[in-house]
C-alpha positions, 0 to 999 in steps of 0.5 A: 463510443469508440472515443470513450471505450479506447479513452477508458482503456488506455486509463485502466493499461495507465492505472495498472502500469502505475499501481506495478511500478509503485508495488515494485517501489514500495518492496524497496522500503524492506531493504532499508527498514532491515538495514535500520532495524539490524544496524541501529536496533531503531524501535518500529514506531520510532523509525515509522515516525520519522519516515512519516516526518521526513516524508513531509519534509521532502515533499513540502518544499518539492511542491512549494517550488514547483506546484505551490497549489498543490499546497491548498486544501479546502478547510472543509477537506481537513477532517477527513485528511485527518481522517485519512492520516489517522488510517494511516498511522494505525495501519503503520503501527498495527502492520509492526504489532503484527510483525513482532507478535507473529514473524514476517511469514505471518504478518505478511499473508495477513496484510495482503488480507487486505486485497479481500477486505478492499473488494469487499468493502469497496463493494458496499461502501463505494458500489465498485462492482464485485463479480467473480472474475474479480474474487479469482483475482483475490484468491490467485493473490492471497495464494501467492501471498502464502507461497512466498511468504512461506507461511504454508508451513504450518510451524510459521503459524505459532502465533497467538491470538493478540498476533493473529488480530493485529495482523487481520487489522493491519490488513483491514486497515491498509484497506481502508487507506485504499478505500480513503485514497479512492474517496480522495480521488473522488472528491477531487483531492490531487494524489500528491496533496492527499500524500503531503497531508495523511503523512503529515497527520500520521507523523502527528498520531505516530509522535503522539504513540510513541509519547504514550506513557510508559512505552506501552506500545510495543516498539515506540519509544519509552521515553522521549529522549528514545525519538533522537535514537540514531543520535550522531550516527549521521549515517542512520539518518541519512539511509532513513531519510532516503527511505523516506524520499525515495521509496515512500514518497514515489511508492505511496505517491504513485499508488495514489495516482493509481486510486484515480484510474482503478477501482480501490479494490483492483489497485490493492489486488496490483499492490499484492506484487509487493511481496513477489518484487521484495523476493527479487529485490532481496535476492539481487541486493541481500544474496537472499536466495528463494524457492521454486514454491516461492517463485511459483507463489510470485507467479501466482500473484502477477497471473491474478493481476493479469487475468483481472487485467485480460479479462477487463480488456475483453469485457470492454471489447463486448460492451462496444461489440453489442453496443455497435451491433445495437446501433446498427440494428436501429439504424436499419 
């Protein structure tokens, strides 16, 4: 029992070390989609496309060289990679429908809805457990979300109802790739086999939004030719290249790794640092400067993620206490 106790505690410390450095990661991508979005005016489905295409193109010949059967996906897996990757997409589009119908206040609390939806569903689809230690790291999460996003004030929230709907979706679809990503795991998909194929998938579904007739997406491109947008501006590709294989790669990489030590629920909850670790980044990178109740909604978020963290180590702690105490009693 000590043997199991200590092995499953050194695999949650692993679990949530991983899901931080992934959300701190990840918070980079917003550095590089403002640089793209400002510089080059790309459209947000055309740049989602491209980043979901490069990822593929960075990662494909990375395992082909150094773990070609990483590359081996069962035929029987291939739907609900598809699957997966069609969560992907949505949640990619649907995230940037948000942003452009409401602001980044706004679609950002909405988002991180997700953390509410990912412990729910979580719950009934996959039987993770849901108690209240776990519902106090929800609301210390959605909390701090709406610090640091400045969305308690009540102007931000202009929005009408189409904006609102996208961004409820967006968070439950971001949901669903964390549920998916635990499914994965549990079927026994590696993390980086699951990122090479949803990325490959969504790059497909996105490719196919973006050809929709007449641009009736917001964002994608109206015509085919809008896909080669940066044109010869060698420089935008290279930036968007490395957005794609740097901190999308390691981000979602490491945050799938996550799913196989945590419950999806408790790695989305982690992930709802982001936001705090996009405020740091900004600051040190854009000059940008934020508030005391910005910070405090920072603090807000990583204390939900310790609580949830403190109080597992202790439960664990009494289970092997009455479990040792059992055994002793029946031994006598």
């Amino acid at each position: 029992m000590k043997v199991t106790t200590k092995t499953h505690t050194a695999a949650l410390t692993r679990g949530y070390t991983i899901a931080l450095v992934a959300a701190a990661i990840l918070s980079t991508t917003a550095i590089f989609i403002h640089y793209l979005t400002e510089t080059y005016h790309v459209p947000a489905l055309v740049l989602a496309f491209w980043r979901d295409a490069f990822v593929v193109v960075t990662l494909l010949p990375v395992l082909a060289r150094f773990q070609p059967k990483l590359l081996k996906v069962e035929r029987r897996h291939v739907p609900y990679l598809a699957l997966y990757g069609l969560v992907l997409a949505l949640f990619n589009s649907l995230w940037t429908l948000s942003v452009a119908l409401n602001g980044a206040a706004v679609s950002t609390v909405l988002v991180y809805s997700s953390a509410a939806f990912t412990a729910l569903l979580g719950w009934w689809l996959l039987k993770e457990p849901l108690g209240w230690v776990k519902l106090v790291g929800v609301v210390f999460s959605l909390a701090g979300c709406v610090f640091v996003s400045g969305a308690y004030d009540p102007s931000v929230w202009g929005a009408n109802l189409l904006g609102i709907l996208c961004g409820i979706l967006a968070g439950l679809a971001y949901a669903g790739y964390s549920l998916m990503g635990r499914s994965a795991s549990q079927r026994g998909l590696s993390p980086w086999t699951t990122l090479l194929a949803t990325f490959g998938f969504a790059a497909l579904f996105l490719l196919a939004f973006n050809l929709a007739p007449g641009g009736i997406l917001p964002g994608s491109a109206t015509r085919p030719a809008d896909l080669l947008w940066l044109g010869d501006a060698w420089a935008g590709w290279g930036v968007l290249f490395i957005l794609a294989a740097l901190p999308t790669v390691l981000g979602y990489g490491l945050y799938n790794v996550s799913l196989t030590h945590l419950p999806s629920s408790v790695a989305n909850l982690v992930a709802t640092t982001e936001p705090a670790f996009t405020a740091v980044t900004a600051y040190v990178l854009l000059n940008e400067r934020f508030s005391l109740i910005q910070i405090g909604g920072g603090c807000l978020i990583l204390g939900g993620v310790l609580f949830l963290r403190l109080f597992e180590g202790r439960s664990i702690t009494s289970i092997t206490s009455l479990t040792t105490s059992l055994r002793r009693r029946n031994k006598t």
